[in-house]
C-alpha positions in Angstrom: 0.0 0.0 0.0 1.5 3.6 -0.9 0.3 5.2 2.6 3.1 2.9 4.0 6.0 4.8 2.2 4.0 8.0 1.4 3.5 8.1 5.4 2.7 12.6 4.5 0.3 13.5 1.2 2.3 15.6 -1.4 -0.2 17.9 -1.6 -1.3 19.2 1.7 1.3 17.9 3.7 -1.3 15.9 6.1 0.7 13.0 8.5 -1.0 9.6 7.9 -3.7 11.1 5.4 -3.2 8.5 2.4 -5.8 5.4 2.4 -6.3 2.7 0.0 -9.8 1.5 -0.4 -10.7 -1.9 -1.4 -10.3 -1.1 -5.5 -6.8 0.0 -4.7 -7.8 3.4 -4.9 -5.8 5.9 -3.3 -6.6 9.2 -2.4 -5.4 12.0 0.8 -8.5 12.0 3.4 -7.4 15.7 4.0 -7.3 17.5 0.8 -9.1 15.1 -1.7 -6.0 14.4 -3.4 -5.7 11.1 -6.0 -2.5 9.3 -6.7 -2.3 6.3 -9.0 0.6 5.3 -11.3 1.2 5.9 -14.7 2.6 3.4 -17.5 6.0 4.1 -16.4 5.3 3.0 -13.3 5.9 7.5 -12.1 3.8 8.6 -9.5 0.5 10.6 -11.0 -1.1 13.2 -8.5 -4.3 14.7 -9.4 -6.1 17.4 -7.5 -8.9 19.2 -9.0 -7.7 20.3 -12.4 -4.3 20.0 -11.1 -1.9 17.0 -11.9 1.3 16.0 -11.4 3.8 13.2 -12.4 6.9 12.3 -10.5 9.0 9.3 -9.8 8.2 8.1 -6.2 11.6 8.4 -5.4 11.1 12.2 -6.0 7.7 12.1 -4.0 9.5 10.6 -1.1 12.3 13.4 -1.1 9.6 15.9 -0.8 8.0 14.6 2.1 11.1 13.9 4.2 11.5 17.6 4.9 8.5 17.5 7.4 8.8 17.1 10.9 5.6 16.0 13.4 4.8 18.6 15.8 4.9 18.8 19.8 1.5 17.3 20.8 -0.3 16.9 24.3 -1.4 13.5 25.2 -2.4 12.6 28.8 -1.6 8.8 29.2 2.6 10.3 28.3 4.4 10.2 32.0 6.7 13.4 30.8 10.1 13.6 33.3 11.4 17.2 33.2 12.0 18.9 29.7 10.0 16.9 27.6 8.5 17.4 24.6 6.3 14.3 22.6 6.1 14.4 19.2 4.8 11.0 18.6 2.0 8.4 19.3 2.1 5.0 17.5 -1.3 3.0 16.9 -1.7 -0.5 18.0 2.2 -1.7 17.9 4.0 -5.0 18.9 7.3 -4.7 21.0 9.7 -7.7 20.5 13.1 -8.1 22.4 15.8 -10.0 21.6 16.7 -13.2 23.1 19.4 -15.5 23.4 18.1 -19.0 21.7 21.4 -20.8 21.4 25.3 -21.6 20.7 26.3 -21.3 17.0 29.0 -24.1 16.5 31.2 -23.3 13.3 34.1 -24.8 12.1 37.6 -25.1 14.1 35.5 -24.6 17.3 34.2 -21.3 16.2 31.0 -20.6 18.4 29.2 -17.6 19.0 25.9 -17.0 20.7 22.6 -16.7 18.8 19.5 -14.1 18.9 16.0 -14.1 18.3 13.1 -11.5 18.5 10.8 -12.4 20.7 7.3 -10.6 21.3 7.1 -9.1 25.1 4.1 -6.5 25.0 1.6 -4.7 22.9 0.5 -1.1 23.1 1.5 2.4 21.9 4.8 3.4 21.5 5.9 7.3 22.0 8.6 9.2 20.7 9.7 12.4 22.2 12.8 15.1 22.5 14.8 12.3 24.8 13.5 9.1 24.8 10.7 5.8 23.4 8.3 4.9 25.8 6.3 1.6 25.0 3.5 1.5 27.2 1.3 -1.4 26.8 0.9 -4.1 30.0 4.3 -3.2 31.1 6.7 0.1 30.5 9.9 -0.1 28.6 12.0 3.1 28.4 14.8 3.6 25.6 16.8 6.9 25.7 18.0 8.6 22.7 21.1 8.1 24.3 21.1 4.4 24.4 20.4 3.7 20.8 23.0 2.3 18.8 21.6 1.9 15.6 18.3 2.4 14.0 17.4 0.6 10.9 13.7 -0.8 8.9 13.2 -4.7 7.9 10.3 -5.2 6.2 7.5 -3.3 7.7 9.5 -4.1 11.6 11.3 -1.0 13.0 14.6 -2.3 14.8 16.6 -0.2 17.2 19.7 -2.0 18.8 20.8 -0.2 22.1 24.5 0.1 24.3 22.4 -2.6 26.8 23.5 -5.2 24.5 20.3 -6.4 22.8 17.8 -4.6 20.2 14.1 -4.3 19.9 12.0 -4.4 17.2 8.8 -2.4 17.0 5.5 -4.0 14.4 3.2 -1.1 13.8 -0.2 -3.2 13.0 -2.1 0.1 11.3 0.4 2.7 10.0 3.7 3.0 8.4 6.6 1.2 10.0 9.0 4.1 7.6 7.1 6.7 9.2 8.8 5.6 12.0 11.7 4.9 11.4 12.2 8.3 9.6 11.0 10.0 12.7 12.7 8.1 15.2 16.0 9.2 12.8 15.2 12.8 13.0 15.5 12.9 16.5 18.1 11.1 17.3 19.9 13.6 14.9 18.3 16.7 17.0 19.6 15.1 20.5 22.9 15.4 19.3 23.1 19.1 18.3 25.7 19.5 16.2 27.4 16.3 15.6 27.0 15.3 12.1 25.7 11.6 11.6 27.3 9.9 9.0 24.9 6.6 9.4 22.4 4.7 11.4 23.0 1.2 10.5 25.2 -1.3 11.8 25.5 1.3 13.8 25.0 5.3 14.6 28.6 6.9 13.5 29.0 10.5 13.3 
């Protein structure tokens, strides 16, 4: 579905405004705005008697210049000095887990991972950390992150505690996210230029 890389419409700038209906339709539930695509596979926006073709690529570029805004929700314990900019829809939090000894060749061993699911709830993103709140409460500083990366539609974020975790957003757009979460990781640092978010953060 093109909401789930076009997380912002083009056209009026609206977060989380695209929808597909069930004829793969898809138009901005803000402005009214169409997009389909053309024969060569560019991106067609039509608005009124307005259209306009780019690749997706370009569309993308566009929208990565907008930033969420503070908002105000009451269920976000705020510590001293912060801001949240973010509130996820339902979301799956996975953790990683040892599940075993790798045995290579010459003795070679190392020690194996896998994600598995711990909670479900909302996730929040503000000026200094993510706060998963579902059954339980996991807190991640900006600080601890080590890398931030996407898989598939799954948001991973490994962390200076010595394991990552993984984030499933069930009803909007796991980019979205990771784009977000990339952005302000790059504000908590000021002035240091990041070079790279995956392996790991650089600057």
């Amino acid at each position: 579905m093109l909401e789930k890389f076009l997380y912002v419409c083009p056209e009026c700038r609206e977060f989380d405004a695209l929808m597909t209906d069930d004829q793969g339709a898809v138009s901005c539930t803000n402005c009214g705005a169409n997009y389909c695509f053309d024969e060569e596979y560019n991106l067609v926006s039509e608005k009124g008697a307005k259209k306009k073709t780019k690749t997706l690529a370009d569309w993308y570029r566009g929208i990565r210049k907008e930033r969420p805004e503070e908002i105000e929700d009451d269920s976000f314990p705020r510590v001293e000095g912060e801001k949240l900019f973010a509130k996820s829809k339902q979301t799956e939090l996975f953790q990683e887990k040892p599940a075993g000894i790798f045995k290579g060749f010459k003795g070679i061993r190392a020690k194996m991972y896998k994600f598995r699911k711990i909670d479900e709830g909302n996730l929040y993103l503000s000026n200094k950390r993510l706060l998963f709140l579902g059954k339980g409460e996991h807190s991640i500083g900006l600080d601890e992150l080590s890398s931030c990366t996407i898989e598939s539609h799954m948001v991973i974020v490994n962390t200076k505690r010595g394991h990552a975790f993984s984030f499933e957003f069930l009803e909007e757009s796991g980019k979205k996210w990771e784009d977000i979460i990339r952005d302000k990781i790059v504000e908590f640092y000021g002035l240091k230029e990041i070079k790279e978010f995956q392996p790991r953060i650089t600057f």
